[in-house]
Each structure stands twice: as structure tokens, then as C-alpha cells.
VOKEFI-275172 format. One line per 10 residues: number of its first residue (from 0); for each residue x, y, z of C-alpha. Coordinates in nm, 4 decimals. Layout:
<recs>
NUM> X,Y,Z | ...
</recs>
This chain:
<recs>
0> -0.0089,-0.5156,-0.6125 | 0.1318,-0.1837,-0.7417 | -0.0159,0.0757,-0.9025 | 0.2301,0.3781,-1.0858 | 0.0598,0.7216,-1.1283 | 0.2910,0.9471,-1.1754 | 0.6365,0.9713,-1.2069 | 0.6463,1.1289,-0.8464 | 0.4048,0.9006,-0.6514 | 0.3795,0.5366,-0.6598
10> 0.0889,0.3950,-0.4820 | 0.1449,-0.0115,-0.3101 | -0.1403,-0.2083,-0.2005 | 0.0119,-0.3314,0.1103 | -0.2648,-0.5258,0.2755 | -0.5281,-0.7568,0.0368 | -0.5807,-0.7131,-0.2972 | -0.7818,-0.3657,-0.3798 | -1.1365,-0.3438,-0.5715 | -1.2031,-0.0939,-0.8285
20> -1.3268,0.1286,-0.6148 | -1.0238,0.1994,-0.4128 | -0.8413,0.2050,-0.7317 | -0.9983,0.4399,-0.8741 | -1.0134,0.6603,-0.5103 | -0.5826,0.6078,-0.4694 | -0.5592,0.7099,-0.8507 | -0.7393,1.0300,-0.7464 | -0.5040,1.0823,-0.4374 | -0.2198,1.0073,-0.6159
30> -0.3498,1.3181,-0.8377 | -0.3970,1.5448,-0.5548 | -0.1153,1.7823,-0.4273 | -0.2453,1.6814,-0.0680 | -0.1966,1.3466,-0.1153 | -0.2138,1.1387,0.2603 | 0.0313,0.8663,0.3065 | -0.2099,0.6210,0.3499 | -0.5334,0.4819,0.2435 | -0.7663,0.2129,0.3548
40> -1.0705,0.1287,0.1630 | -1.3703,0.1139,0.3688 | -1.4928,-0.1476,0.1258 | -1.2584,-0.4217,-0.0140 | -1.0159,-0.3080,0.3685 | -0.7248,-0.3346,0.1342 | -0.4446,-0.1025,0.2944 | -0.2530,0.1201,0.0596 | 0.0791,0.3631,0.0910 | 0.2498,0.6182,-0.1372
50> 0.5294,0.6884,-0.2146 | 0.7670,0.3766,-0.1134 | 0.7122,0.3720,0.2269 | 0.5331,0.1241,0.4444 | 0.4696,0.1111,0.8314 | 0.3469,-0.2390,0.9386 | 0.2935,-0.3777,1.2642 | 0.4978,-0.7075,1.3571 | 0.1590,-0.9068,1.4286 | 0.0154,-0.7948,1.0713
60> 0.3489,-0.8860,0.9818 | 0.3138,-1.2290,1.1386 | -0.0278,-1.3143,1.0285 | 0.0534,-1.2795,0.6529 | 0.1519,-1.5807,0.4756 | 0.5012,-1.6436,0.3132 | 0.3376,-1.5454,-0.0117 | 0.2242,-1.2240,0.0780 | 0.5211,-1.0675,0.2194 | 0.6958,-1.2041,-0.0874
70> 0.4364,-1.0043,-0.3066 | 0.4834,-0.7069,-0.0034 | 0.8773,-0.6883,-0.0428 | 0.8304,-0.7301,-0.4387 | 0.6323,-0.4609,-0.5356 | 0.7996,-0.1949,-0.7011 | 0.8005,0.1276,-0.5964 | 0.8525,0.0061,-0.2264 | 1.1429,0.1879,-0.0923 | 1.1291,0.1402,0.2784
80> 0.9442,-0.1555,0.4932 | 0.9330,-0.0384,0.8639 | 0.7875,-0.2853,1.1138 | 0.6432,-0.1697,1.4200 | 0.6641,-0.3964,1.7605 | 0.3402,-0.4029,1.9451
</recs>
């Protein structure tokens, strides 16, 4: 799921699908000049990156179903997918 706010940042859900509250928390980050690259919600756990990039490890990687890494790769605003061997 991707969420556009801004026409600098682009925030991706990477990881589950994200609850209102962490939407409206990455729409605030998004805002901020200080903006981290991440975010995980300490409620829904949904996983989120800005702008484009995401760092994944290769057993996340593995444990996600064929449909989720097809809605991973497709989001837009995803520039770079880096998988990490562990």
C-alpha cells in the first residue's frame, strides 16, 4: 500500500497493511524536515519506508507470499528493493 505526501517524499507500507493510526503518524513524518527512513507501528506492526527505498531481510523476504511481494515490487514510489542475507 502506498501513501504520496508530498511531491518529495513518498511513504510505502512495506510489511502488512497499516491502521489509521500509523497513517496518520507517517503522514506527520512525511511532514517533518527530520523525517527517519523508517517506521514501524507499535500497533497494527505494519513496516513503512520513505522515500523509495526498502531494506528487507531474505527470510522476511521468504516468508511473504507471492502476493505480497507482488503488491511490495508494485507500489509506486518504490525506487530501490535491497535484500539483506541473514
Amino acid at each position: 500500500m502506498s501513501t504520496s505526501f508530498g511531491a518529495q517524499r513518498e511513504a510505502v507500507c512495506i510489511w502488512k497493511d497499516g491502521c489509521s493510526h500509523c497513517r496518520k503518524r507517517v503522514a506527520l513524518l512525511v511532514s517533518e524536515e527530520t523525517c527517519p527512513e523508517t517506521f514501524h507501528c507499535p500497533q497494527s506492526k505494519s513496516r513503512w519506508t520513505f522515500g523509495g527505498r526498502v531494506t528487507i531481510f531474505a527470510s522476511e523476504l521468504d516468508a511473504m507470499s507471492e502476493a505480497e511481494f507482488n503488491e511490495l515490487v508494485g507500489q509506486d514510489g518504490l525506487q530501490t528493493l535491497q535484500i539483506l542475507f541473514d
